[in-house]
Biotite code that builds the C-alpha atoms (Angstrom):
import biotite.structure as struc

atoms = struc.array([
    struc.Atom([24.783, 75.646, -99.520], chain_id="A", res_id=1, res_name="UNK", atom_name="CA", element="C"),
    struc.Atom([24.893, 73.708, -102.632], chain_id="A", res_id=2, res_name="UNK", atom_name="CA", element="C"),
    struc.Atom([21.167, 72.930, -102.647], chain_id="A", res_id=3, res_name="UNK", atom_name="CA", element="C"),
    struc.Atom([17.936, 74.418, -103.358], chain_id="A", res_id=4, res_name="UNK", atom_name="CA", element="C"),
    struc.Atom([16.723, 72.831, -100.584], chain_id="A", res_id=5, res_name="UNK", atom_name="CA", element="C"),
    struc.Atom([18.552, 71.881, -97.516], chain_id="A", res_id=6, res_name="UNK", atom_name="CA", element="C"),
    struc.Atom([16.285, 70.981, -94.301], chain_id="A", res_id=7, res_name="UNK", atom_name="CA", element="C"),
    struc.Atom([16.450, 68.812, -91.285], chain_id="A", res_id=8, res_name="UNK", atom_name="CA", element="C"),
    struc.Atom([13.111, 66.829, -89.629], chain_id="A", res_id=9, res_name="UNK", atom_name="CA", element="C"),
    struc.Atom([13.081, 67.453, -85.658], chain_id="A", res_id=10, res_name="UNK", atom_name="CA", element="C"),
    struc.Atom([10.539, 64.461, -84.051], chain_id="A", res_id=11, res_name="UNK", atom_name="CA", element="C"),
    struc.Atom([8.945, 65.714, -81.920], chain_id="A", res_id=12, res_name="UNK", atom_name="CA", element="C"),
    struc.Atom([6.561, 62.376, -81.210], chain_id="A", res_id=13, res_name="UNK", atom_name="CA", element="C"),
    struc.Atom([8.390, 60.872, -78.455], chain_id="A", res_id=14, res_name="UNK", atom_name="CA", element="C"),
    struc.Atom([7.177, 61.499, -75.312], chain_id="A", res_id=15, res_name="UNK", atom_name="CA", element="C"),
    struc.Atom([5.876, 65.215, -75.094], chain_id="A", res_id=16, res_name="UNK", atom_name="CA", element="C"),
    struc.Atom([6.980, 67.718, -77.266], chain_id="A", res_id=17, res_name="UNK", atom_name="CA", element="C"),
    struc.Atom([10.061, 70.490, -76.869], chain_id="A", res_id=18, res_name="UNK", atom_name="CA", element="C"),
    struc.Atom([8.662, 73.887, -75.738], chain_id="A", res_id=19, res_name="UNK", atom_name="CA", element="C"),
    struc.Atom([8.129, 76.634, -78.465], chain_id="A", res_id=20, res_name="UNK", atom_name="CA", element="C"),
    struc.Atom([11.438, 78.369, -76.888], chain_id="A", res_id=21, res_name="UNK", atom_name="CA", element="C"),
    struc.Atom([13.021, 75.939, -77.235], chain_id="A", res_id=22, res_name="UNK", atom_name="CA", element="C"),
    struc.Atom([12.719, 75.358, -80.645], chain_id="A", res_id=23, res_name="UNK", atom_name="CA", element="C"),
    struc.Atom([13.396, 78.496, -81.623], chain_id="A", res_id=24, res_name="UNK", atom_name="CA", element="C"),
    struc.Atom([16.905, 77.927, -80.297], chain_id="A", res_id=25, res_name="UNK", atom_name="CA", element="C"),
    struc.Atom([16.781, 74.934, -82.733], chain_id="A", res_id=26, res_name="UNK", atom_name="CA", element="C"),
    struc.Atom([15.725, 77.428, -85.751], chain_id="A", res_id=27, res_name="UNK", atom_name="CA", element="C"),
    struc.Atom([18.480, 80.047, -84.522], chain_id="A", res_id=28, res_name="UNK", atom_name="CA", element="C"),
    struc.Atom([20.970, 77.303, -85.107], chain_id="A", res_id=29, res_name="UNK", atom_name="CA", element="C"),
    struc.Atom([19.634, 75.876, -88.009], chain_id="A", res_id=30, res_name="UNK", atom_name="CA", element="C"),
    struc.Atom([19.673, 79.117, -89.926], chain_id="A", res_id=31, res_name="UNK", atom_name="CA", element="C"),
    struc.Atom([23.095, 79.698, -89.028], chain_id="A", res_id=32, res_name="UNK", atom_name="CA", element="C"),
    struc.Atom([24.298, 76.509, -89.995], chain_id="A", res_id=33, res_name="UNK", atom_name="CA", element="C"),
    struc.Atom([22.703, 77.676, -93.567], chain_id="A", res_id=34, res_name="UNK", atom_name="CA", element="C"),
    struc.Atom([19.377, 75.620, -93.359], chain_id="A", res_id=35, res_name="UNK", atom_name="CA", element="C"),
    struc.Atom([16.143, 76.966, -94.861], chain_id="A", res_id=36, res_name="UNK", atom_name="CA", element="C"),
    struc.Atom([13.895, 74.523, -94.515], chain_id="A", res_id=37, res_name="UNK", atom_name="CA", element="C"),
    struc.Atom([12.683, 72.602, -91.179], chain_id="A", res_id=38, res_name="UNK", atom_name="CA", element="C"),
    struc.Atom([10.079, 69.723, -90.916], chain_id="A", res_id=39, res_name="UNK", atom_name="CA", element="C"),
    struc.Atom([8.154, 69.102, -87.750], chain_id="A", res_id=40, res_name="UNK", atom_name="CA", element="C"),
    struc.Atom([7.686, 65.499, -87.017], chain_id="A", res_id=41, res_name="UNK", atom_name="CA", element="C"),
    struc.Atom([4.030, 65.055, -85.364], chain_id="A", res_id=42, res_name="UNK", atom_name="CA", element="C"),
    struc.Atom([2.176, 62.047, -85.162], chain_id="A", res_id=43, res_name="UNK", atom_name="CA", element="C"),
    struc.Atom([-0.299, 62.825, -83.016], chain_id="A", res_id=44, res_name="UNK", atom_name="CA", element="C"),
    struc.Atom([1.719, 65.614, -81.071], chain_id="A", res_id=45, res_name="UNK", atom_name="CA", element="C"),
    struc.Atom([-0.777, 68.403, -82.111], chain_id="A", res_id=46, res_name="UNK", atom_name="CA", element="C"),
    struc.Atom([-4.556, 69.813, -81.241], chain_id="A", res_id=47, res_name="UNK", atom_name="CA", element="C"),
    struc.Atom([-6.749, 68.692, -83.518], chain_id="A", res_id=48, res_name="UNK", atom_name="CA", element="C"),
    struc.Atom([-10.411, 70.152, -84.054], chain_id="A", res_id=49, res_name="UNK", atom_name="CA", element="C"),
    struc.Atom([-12.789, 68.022, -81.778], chain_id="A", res_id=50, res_name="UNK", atom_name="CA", element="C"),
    struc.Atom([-10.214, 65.731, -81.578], chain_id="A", res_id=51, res_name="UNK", atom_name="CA", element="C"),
    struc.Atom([-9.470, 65.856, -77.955], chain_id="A", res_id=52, res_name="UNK", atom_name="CA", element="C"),
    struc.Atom([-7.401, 62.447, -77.359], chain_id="A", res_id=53, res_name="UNK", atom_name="CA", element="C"),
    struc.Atom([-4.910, 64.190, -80.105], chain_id="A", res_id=54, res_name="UNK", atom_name="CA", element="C"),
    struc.Atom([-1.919, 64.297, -78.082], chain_id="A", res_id=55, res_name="UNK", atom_name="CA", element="C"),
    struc.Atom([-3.668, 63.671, -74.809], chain_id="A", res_id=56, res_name="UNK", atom_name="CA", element="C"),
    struc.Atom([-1.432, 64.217, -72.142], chain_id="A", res_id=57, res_name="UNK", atom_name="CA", element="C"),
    struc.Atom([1.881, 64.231, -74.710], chain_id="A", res_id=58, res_name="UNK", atom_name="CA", element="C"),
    struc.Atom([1.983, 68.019, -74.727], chain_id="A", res_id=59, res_name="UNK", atom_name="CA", element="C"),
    struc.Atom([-0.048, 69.294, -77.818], chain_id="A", res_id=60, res_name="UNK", atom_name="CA", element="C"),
    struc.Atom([0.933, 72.243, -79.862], chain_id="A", res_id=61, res_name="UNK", atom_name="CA", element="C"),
    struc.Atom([-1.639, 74.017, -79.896], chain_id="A", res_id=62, res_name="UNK", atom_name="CA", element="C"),
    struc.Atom([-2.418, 76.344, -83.215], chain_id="A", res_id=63, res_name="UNK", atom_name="CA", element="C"),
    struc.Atom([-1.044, 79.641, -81.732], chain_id="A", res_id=64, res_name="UNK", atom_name="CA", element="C"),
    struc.Atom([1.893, 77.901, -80.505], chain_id="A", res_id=65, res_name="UNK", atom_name="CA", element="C"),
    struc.Atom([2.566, 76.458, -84.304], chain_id="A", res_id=66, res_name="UNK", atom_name="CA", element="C"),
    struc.Atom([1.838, 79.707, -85.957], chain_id="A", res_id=67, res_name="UNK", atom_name="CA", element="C"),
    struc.Atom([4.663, 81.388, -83.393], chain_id="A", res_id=68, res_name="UNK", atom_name="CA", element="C"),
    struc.Atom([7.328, 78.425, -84.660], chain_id="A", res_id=69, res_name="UNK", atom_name="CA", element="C"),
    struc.Atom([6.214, 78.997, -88.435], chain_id="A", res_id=70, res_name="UNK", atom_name="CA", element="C"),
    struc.Atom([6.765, 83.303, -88.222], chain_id="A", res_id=71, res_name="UNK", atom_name="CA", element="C"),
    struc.Atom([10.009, 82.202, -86.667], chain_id="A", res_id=72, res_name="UNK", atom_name="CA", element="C"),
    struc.Atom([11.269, 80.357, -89.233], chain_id="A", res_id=73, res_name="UNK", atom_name="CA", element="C"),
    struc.Atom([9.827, 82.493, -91.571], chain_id="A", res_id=74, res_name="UNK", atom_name="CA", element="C"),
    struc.Atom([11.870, 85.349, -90.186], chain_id="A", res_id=75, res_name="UNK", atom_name="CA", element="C"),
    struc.Atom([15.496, 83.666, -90.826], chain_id="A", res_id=76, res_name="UNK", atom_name="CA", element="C"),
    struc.Atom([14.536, 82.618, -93.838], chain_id="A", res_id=77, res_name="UNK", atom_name="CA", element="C"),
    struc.Atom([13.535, 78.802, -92.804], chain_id="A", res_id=78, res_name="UNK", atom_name="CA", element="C"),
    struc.Atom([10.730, 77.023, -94.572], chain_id="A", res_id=79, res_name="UNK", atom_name="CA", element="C"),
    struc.Atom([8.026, 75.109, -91.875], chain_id="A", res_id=80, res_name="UNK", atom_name="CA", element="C"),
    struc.Atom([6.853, 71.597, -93.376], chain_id="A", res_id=81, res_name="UNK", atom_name="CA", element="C"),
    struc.Atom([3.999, 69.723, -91.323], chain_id="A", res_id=82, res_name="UNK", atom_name="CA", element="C"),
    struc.Atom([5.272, 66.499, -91.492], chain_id="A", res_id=83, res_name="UNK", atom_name="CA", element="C"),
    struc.Atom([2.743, 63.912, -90.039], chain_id="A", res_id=84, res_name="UNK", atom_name="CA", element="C"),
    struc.Atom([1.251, 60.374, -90.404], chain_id="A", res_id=85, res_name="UNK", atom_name="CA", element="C"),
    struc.Atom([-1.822, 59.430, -92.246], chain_id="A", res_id=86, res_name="UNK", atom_name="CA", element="C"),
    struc.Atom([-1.696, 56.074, -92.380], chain_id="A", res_id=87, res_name="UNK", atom_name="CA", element="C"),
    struc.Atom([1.056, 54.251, -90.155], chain_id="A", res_id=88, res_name="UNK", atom_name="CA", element="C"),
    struc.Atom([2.513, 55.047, -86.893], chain_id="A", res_id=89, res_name="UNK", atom_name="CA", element="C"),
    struc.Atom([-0.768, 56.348, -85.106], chain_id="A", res_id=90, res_name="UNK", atom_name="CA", element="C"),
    struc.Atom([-0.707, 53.625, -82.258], chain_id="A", res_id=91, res_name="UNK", atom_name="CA", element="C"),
    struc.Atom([-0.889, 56.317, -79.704], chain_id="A", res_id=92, res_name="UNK", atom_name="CA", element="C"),
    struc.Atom([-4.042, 57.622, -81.279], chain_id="A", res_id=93, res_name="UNK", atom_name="CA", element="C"),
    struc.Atom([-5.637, 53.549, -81.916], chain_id="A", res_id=94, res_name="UNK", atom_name="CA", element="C"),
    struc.Atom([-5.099, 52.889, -78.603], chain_id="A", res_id=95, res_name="UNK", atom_name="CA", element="C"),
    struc.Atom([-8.422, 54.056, -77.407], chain_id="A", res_id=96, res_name="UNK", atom_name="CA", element="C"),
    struc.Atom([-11.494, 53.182, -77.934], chain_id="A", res_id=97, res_name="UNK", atom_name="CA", element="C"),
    struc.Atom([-13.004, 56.343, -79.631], chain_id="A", res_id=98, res_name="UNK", atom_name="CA", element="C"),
    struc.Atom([-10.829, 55.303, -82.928], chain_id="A", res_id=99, res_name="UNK", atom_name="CA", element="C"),
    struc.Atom([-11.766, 51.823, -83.081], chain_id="A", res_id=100, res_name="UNK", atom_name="CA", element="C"),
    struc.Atom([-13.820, 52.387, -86.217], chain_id="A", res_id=101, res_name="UNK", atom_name="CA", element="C"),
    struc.Atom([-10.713, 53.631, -87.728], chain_id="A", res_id=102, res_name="UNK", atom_name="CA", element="C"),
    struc.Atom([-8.320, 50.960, -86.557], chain_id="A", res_id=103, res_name="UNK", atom_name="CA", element="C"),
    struc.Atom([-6.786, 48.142, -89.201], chain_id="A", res_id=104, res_name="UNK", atom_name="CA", element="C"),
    struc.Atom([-4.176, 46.993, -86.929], chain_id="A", res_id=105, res_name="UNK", atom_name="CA", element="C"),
    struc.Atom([-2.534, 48.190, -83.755], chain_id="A", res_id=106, res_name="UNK", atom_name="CA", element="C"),
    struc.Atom([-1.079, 51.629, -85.355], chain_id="A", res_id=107, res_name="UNK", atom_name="CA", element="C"),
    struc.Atom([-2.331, 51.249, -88.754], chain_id="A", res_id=108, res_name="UNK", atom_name="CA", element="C"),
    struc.Atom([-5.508, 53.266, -90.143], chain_id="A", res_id=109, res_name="UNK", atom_name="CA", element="C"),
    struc.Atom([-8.169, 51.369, -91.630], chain_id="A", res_id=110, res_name="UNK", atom_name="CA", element="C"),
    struc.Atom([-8.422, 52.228, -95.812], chain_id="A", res_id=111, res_name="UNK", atom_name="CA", element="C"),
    struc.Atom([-11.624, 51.864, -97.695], chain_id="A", res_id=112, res_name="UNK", atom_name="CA", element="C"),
    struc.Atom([-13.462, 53.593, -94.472], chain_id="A", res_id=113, res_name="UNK", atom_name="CA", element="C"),
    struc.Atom([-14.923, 56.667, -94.889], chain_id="A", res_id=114, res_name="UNK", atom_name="CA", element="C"),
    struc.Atom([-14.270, 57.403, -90.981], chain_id="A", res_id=115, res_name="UNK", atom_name="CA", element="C"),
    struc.Atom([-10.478, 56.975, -92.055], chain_id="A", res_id=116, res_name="UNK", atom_name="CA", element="C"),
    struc.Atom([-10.692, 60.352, -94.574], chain_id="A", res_id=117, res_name="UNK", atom_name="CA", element="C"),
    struc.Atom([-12.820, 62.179, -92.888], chain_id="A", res_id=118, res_name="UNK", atom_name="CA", element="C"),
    struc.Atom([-10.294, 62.335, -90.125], chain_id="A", res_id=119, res_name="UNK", atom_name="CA", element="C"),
    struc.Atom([-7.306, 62.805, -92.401], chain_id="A", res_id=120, res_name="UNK", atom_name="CA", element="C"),
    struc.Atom([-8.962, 65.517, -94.207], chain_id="A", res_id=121, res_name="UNK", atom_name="CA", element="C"),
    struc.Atom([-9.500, 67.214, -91.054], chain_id="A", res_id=122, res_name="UNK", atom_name="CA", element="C"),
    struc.Atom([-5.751, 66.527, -90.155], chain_id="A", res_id=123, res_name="UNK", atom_name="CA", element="C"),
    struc.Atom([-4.444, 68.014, -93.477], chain_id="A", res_id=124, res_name="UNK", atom_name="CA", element="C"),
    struc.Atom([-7.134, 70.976, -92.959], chain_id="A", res_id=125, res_name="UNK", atom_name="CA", element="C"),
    struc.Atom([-5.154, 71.911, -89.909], chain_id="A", res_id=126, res_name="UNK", atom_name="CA", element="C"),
    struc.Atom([-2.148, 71.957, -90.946], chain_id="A", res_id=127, res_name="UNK", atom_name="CA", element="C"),
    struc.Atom([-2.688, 73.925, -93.785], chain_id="A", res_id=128, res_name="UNK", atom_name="CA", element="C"),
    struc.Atom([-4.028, 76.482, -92.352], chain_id="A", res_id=129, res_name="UNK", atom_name="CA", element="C"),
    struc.Atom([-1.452, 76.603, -89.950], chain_id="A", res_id=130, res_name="UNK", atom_name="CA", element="C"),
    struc.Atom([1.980, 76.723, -91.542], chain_id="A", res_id=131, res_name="UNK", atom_name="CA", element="C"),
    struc.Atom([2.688, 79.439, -94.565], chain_id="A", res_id=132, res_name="UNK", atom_name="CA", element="C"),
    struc.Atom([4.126, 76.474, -96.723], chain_id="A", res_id=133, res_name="UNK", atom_name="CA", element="C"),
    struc.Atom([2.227, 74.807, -99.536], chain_id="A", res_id=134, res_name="UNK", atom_name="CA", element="C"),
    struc.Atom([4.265, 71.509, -98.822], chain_id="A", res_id=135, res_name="UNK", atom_name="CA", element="C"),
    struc.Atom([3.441, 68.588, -96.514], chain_id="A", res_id=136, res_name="UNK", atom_name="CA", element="C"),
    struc.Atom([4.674, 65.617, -95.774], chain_id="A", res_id=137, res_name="UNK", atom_name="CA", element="C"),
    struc.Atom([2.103, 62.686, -94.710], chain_id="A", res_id=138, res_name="UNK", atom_name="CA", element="C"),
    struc.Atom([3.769, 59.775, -93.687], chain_id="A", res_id=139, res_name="UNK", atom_name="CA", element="C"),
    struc.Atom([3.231, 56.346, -94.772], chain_id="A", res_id=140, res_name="UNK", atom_name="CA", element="C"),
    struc.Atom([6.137, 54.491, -94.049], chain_id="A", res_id=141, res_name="UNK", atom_name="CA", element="C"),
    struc.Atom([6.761, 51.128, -92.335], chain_id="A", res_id=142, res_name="UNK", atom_name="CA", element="C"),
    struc.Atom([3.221, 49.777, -92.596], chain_id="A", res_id=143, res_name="UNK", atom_name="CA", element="C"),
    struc.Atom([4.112, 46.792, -92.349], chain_id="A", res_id=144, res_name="UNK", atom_name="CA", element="C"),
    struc.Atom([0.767, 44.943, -91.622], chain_id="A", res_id=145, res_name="UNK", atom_name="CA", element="C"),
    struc.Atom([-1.533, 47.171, -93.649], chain_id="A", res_id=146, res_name="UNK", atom_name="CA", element="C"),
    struc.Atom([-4.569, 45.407, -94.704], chain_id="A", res_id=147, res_name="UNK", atom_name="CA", element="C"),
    struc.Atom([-3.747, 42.207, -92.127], chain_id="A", res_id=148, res_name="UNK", atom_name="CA", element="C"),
    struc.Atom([-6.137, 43.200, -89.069], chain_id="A", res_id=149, res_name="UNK", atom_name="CA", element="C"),
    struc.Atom([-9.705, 44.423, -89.318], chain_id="A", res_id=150, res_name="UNK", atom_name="CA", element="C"),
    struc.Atom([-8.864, 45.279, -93.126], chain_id="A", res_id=151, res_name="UNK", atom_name="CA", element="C"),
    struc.Atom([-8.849, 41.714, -93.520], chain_id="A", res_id=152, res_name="UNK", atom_name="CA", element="C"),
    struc.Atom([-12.182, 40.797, -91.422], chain_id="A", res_id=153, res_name="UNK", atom_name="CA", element="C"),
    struc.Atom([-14.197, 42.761, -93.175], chain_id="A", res_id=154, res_name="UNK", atom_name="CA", element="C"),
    struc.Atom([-12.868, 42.875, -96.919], chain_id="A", res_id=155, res_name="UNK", atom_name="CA", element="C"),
    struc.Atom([-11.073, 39.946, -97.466], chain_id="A", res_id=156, res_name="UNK", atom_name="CA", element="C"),
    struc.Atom([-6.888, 39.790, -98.441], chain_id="A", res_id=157, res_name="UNK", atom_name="CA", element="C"),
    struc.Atom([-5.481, 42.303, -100.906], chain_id="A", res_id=158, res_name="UNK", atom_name="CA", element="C"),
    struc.Atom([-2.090, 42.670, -101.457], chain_id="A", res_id=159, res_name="UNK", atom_name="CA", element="C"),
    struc.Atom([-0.462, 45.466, -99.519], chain_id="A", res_id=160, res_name="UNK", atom_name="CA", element="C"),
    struc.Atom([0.921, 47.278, -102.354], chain_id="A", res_id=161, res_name="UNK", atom_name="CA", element="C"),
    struc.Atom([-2.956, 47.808, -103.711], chain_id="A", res_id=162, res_name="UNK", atom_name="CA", element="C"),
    struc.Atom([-3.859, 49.507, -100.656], chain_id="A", res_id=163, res_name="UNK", atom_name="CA", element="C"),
    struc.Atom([-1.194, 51.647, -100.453], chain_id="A", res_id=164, res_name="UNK", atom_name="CA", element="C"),
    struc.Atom([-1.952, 52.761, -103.725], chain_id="A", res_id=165, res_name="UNK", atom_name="CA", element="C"),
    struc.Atom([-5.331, 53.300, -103.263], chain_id="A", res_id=166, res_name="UNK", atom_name="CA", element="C"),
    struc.Atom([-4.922, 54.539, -99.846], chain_id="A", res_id=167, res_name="UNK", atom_name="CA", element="C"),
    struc.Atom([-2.559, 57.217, -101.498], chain_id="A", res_id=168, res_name="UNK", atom_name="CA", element="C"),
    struc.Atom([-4.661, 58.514, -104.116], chain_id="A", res_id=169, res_name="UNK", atom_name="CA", element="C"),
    struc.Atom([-7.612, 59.263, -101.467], chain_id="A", res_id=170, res_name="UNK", atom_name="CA", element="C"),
    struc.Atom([-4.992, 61.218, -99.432], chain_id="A", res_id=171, res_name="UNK", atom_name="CA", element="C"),
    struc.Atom([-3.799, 63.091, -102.212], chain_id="A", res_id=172, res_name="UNK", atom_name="CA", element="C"),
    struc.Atom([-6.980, 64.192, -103.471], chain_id="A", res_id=173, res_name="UNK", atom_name="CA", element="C"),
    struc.Atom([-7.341, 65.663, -100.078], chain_id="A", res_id=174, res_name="UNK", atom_name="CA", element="C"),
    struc.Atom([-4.234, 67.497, -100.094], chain_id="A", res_id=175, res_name="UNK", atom_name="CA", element="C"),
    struc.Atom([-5.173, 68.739, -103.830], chain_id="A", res_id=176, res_name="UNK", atom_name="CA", element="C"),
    struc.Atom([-8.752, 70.041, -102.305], chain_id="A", res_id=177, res_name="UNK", atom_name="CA", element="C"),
    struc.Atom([-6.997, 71.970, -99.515], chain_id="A", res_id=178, res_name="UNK", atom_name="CA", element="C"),
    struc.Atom([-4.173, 73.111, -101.989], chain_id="A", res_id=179, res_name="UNK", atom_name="CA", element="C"),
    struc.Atom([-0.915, 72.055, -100.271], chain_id="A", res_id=180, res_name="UNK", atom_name="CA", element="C"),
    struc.Atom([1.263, 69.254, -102.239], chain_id="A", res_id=181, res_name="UNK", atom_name="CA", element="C"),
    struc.Atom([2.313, 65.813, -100.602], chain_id="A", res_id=182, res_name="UNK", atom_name="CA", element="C"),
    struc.Atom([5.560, 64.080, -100.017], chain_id="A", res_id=183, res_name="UNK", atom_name="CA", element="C"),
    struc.Atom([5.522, 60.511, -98.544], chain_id="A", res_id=184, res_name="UNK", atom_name="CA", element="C"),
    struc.Atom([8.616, 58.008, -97.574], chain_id="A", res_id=185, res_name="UNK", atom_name="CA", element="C"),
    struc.Atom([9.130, 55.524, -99.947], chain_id="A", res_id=186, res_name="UNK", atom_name="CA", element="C"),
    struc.Atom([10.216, 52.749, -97.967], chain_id="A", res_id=187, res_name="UNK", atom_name="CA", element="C"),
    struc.Atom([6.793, 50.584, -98.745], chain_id="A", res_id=188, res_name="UNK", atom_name="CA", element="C"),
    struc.Atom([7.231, 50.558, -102.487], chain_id="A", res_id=189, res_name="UNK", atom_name="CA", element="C"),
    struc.Atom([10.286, 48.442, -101.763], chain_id="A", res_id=190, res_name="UNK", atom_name="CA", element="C"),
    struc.Atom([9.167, 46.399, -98.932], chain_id="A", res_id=191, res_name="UNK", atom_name="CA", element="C"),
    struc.Atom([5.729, 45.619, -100.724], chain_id="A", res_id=192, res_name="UNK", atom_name="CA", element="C"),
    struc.Atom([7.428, 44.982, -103.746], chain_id="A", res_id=193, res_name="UNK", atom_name="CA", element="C"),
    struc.Atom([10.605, 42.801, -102.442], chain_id="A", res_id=194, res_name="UNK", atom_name="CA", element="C"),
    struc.Atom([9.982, 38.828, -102.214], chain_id="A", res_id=195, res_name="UNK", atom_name="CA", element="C"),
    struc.Atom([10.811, 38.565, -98.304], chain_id="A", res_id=196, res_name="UNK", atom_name="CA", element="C"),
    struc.Atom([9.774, 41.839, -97.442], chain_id="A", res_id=197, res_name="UNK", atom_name="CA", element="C"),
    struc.Atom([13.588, 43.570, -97.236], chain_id="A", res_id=198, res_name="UNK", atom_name="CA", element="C"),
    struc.Atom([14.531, 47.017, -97.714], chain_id="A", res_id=199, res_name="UNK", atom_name="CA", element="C"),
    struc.Atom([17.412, 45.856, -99.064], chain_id="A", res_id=200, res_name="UNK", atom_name="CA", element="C"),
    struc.Atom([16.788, 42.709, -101.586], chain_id="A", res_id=201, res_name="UNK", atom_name="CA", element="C"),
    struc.Atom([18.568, 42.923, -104.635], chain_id="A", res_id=202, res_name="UNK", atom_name="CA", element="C"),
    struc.Atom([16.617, 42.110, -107.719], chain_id="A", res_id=203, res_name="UNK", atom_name="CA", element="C"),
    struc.Atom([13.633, 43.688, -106.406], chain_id="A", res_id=204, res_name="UNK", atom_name="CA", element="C"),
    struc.Atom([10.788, 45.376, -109.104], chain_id="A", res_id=205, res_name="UNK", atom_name="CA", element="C"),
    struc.Atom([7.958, 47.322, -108.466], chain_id="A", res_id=206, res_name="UNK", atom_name="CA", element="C"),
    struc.Atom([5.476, 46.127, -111.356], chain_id="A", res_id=207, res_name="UNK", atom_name="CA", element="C"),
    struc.Atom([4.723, 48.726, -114.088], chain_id="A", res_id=208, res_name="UNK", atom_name="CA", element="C"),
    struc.Atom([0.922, 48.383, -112.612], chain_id="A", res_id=209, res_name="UNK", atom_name="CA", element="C"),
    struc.Atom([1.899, 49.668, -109.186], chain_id="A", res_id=210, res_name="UNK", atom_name="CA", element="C"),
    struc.Atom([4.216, 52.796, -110.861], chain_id="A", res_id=211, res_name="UNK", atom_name="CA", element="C"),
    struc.Atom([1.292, 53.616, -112.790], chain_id="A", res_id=212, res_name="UNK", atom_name="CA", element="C"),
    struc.Atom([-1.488, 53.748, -110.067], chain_id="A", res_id=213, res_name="UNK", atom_name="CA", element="C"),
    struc.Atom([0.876, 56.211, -107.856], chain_id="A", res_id=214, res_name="UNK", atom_name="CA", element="C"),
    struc.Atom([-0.367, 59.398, -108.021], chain_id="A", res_id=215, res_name="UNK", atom_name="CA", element="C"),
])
């Protein structure tokens, strides 16, 4: 392969999750199709440390079971990337009760609450120690109503592109602590930034201010 780096993300958040054999059958391909690196979609699809509603009846990984899909890869020569949410998509997880002190909106996490990091430092804590690879990607696409639900209530209106930012620098100071180096989609950049909210909208600028507050 031309690239350096040349990887595929398998979701593995719909429904329950495919079976550790299977997967490997997914890795045997991969490598022979000349992949080498691998990112496992999880939004809440994984055990997490006193955390029992984590994947609650979806089919958890468990920690052994992650550790056999990382030496796998690592055998053929494929590179295992967590790849999970830490700020969007968690409406399986906000549905009940127990995370309502975490809860902006429907699937969005609340910033500015302590609750909020202490959780996503124990999400990032996991996965570190469970994949060899220093790289992990958390999320934080298509957050569409950050800051617009309890946010809101309790702090008053910011613009979304502020809380991103600041959301994102709490997050990454986590990752720094626990030594493994972030990747996020960019999508909100350009939807927070764009007059109507497009993905597409030509003419759109993210302000110098923003671009200098991302970590």
């Amino acid at each position: 392969s031309p690239f350096t780096t040349f990887g595929i993300m398998l979701d593995c958040s719909r429904n329950a999750v495919m079976t550790v054999e299977h997967f490997k059958g997914w890795l045997e391909r991969l490598s022979l199709l000349g992949y080498n690196m691998a990112m496992l979609y999880t939004e809440d699809t994984y055990e997490l440390p006193d955390e029992p509603l984590f994947g609650f009846m979806r089919g958890a990984y468990t920690k052994a079971e992650l550790k056999q899909i990382d030496a796998f890869a690592a055998k053929l020569g494929i590179e295992m990337i967590p790849c999970i949410q830490t700020l969007g998509h968690l409406e399986q997880i906000l549905t009940w009760g127990a995370y309502g002190g975490v809860r902006d909106t429907g699937s969005v996490l609340l910033v500015d609450e302590e609750k909020t990091y202490k959780l996503i430092d124990k999400m990032v804590a996991h996965w570190s120690g469970v994949f060899r690879s220093k790289r992990i990607h958390v999320g934080m696409d298509e957050t569409h109503d950050l800051g617009r639900g309890r946010y809101l209530d309790r702090f008053g209106y910011h613009h979304g592109v502020e809380l991103f930012n600041k959301h994102l620098q709490r997050v990454v100071a986590i990752c720094e602590r626990h030594q493994v180096k972030p990747m996020i989609w960019s999508d909100m950049y350009f939807r927070l930034s764009a007059k109507n909210g497009g993905y597409y909208e030509p003419g759109t600028v993210i302000a110098p201010d923003v671009i200098k507050n991302i970590p």
